[in-house]
Structure formats: C-alpha cells, structure tokens
ZAPA-706866 format. One record per residue (C-alpha): residue number from 1; residue in three letters; y negated, z negated, x. Coordinates in nm, 3 decimals, padded with zeros to 5 digits. Example, Ala and Ser with C-alpha at 12.3 -4.5 7.8 and 13.67 -1.06 7.14 Angstrom:
BEGIN
1  ALA  00.450  -00.780  01.230
2  SER  00.106  -00.714  01.367
***
This chain:
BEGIN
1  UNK  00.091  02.053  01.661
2  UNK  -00.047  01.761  01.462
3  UNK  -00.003  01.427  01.579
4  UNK  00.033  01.252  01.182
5  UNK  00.101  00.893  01.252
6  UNK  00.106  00.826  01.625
7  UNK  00.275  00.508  01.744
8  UNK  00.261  00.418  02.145
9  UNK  00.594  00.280  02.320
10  UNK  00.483  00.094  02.611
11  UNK  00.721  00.132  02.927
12  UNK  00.932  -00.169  03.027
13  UNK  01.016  -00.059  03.390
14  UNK  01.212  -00.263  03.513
15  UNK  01.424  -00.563  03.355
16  UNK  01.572  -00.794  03.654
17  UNK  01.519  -00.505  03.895
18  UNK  01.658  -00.237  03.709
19  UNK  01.476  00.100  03.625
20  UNK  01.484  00.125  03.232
21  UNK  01.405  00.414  03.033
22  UNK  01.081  00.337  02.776
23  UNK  01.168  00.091  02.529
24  UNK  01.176  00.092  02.125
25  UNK  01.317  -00.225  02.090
26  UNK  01.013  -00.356  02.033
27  UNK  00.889  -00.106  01.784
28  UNK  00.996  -00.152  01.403
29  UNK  01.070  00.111  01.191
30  UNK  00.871  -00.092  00.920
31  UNK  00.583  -00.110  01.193
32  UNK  00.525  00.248  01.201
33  UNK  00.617  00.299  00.810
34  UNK  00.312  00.034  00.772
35  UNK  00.056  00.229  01.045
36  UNK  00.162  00.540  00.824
37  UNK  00.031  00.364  00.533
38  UNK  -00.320  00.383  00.669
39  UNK  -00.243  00.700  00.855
40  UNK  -00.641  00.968  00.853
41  UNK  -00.367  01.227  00.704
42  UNK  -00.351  01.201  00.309
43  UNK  00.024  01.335  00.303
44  UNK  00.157  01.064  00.542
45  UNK  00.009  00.813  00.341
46  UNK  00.111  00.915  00.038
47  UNK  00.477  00.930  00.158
48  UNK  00.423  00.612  00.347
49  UNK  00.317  00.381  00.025
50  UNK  00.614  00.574  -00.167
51  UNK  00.882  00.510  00.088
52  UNK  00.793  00.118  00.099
53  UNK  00.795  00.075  -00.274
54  UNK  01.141  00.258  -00.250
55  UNK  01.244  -00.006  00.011
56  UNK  01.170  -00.285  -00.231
57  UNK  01.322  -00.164  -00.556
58  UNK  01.661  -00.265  -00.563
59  UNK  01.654  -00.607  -00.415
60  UNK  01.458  -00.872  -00.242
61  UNK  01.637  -00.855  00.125
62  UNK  01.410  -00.650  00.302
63  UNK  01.049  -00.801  00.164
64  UNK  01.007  -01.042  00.417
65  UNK  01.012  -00.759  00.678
66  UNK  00.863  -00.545  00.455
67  UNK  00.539  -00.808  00.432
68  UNK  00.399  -00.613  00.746
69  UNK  00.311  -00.322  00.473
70  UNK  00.100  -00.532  00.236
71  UNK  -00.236  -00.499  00.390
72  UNK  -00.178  -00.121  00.426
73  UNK  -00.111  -00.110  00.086
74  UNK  -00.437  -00.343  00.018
75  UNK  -00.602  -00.096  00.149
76  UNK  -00.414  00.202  00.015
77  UNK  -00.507  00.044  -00.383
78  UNK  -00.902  00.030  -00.281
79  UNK  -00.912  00.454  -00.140
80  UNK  -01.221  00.608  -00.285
81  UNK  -01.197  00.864  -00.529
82  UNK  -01.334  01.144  -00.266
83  UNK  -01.232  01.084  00.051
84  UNK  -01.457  01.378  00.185
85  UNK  -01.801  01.452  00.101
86  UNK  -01.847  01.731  -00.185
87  UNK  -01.770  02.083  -00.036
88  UNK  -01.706  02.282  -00.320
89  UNK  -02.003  02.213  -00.505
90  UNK  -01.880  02.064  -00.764
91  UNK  -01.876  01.664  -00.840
92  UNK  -01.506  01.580  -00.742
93  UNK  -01.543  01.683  -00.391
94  UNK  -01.207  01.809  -00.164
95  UNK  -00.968  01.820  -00.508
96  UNK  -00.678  01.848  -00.284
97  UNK  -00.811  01.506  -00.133
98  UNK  -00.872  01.341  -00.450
99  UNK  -00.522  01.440  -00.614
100  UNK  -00.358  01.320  -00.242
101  UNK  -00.524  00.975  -00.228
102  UNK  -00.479  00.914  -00.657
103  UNK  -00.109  00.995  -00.598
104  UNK  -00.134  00.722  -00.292
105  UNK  -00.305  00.477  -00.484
106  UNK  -00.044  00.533  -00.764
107  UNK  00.287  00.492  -00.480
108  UNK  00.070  00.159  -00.355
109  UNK  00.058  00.018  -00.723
110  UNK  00.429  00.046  -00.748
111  UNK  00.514  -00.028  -00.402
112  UNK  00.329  -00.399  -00.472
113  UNK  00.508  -00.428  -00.795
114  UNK  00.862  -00.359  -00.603
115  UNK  00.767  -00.617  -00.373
116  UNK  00.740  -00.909  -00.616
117  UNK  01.061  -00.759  -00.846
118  UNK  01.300  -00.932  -00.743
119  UNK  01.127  -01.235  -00.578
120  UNK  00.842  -01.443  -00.542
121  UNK  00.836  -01.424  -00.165
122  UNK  00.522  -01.210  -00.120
123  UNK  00.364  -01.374  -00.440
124  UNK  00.101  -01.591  -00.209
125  UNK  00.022  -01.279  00.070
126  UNK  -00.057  -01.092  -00.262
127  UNK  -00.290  -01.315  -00.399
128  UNK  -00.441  -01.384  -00.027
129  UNK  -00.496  -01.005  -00.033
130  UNK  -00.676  -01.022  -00.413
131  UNK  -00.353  -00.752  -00.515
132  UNK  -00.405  -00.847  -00.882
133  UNK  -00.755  -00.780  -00.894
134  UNK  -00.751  -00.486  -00.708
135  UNK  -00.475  -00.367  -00.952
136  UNK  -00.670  -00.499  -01.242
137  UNK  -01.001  -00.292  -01.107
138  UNK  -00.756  00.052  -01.145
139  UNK  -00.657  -00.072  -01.468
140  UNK  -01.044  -00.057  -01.607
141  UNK  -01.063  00.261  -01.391
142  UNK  -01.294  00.177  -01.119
143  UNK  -01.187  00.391  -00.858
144  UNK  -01.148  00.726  -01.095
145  UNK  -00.790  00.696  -01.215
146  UNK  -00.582  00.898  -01.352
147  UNK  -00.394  00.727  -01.668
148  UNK  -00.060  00.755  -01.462
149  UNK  -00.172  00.534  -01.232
150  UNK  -00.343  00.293  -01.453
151  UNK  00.029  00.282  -01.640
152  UNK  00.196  00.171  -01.299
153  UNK  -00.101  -00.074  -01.201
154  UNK  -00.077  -00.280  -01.551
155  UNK  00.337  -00.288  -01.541
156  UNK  00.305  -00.428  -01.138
157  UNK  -00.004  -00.628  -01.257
158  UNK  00.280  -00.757  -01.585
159  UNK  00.580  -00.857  -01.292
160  UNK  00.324  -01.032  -01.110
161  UNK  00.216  -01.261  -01.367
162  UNK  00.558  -01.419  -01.348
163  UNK  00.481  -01.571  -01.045
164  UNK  00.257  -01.859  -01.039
165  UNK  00.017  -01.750  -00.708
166  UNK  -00.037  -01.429  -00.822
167  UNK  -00.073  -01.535  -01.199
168  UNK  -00.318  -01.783  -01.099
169  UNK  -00.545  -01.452  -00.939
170  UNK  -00.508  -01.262  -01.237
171  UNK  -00.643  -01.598  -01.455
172  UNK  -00.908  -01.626  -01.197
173  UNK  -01.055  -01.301  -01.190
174  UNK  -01.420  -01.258  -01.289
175  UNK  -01.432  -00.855  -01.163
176  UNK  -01.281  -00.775  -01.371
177  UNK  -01.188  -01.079  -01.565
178  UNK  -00.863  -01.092  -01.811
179  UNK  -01.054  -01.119  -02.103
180  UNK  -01.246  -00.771  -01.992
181  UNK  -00.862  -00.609  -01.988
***
C-alpha cells in the first residue's frame, strides 16, 4: 500500500496515571486536509485544494480554522508546469503530471477566492502570502495555464479587490503590475 498523506499521532500514555489509548485530540482534521495540500502525490493534492475551497464556499464560519490551509495553497498556486523531468520525449514532460498539478493550481485559485467570499478575515494572511500576485502571474500565464484556470484566478483575483489588504497587493504589484493585466 501507499502511504498518500501520512500524519503521526504521538502517544499520550498516561494522563494522571491512567493508561490512554493514542490520542487525536490533538490532531485537526483541517491539519491533515492542509499537509494533504502539499502532499508528493498529485491526486491528494488536487483533492486537498478542492475540498478546502468547498469548505469556504457557503459561509465565513470555518475560515479562521481554515487559515492553517493558506500557505499550502501558496504553494499549491506557484506548482511548476512539469513536475517531473521530460520522459516522453516530448516538451510537456509526465502529461498525466502536468494535467494533475494545472487541475491543483486551478482548485487552489478557487479555494483562495472562497476564503475571502464571504469575509475579509484572511484578507491580510493573503496579502502576507503575495496571493494576488501569484494569482495575477496565472492570469498572464506564467506557469503554463490552461484558460480554465486563468478564468478562476481573475474572478478570485476580482473578490479580492474588495478588500482593502489584498486590493492594496494587487495596486502594488510590479510582476506583474495591473496595468500589464
């Protein structure tokens, strides 16, 4: 078997003297939906940036537990267009790897634009973590996007000009810069 997105319990042993079976307590669901953002497997992350940006459509509640997942999505906007080295010969690389990492970088865009929706709450982490521009950099297709993805980047880019941290990173930008758009 595979081990896809591996996430260690540590053993509390005993509490006051008492044996205790391992412990999850500790362990978040969103904790291990974030390490599965990042996960080596292209399938887990995929699924991973999806199921957050599903968590944050409807409503605001859950982003400030949900702020765990924004550097894994950082990260998950920024994959390179091959993530293996050519092995077909021809200049896309591992196809299957390019198509898996476009559709993550596509569930990323709109998992960041669920997460500013409803509410400015993760407005400032976003611009911390230069969101926009990495969102404006798909837009002028620097990382070999599809036009699906570029669609979803420019409408999260759009709902996070409402908000005055982010829109201040979009103004900012110089790579690219708004005008360039």
């Amino acid at each position: 078997s595979t081990t896809i997105c591996k996430v260690e319990v540590t053993d509390d042993s005993s509490v006051r003297g008492k044996p205790q079976r391992p412990s999850f307590r500790h362990i978040s669901l969103l904790t291990i939906l974030a390490k599965c953002c990042t996960s080596p497997d292209p399938a887990t992350r995929k699924f991973a940036s999806f199921a957050v940006g599903n968590a944050a459509f409807h409503s605001s509640e859950l982003y400030g537990q949900l702020g765990v997942c924004m550097q894994p999505l950082s990260a998950a906007l920024v994959l390179p267009s091959s993530g293996n080295p050519p092995s077909n010969g021809g200049p896309d690389g591992n196809n299957e790897q390019n198509i898996a990492d476009e559709k993550t970088r596509a569930n990323a865009a709109g998992a960041v634009g669920n997460l500013i929706r409803n509410s400015g709450l993760l407005s400032g982490l976003m611009a911390e973590l230069d969101i926009p521009r990495q969102l404006m950099c798909i837009i002028v297709n620097r990382y070999g996007n599809e036009i699906t993805t570029q669609r979803i980047a420019l409408f999260s880019l759009g709902t996070m000009a409402v908000y005055s941290a982010t829109r201040s990173n979009i103004m900012t930008s110089t790579t690219p810069s708004l005008a360039f758009l």
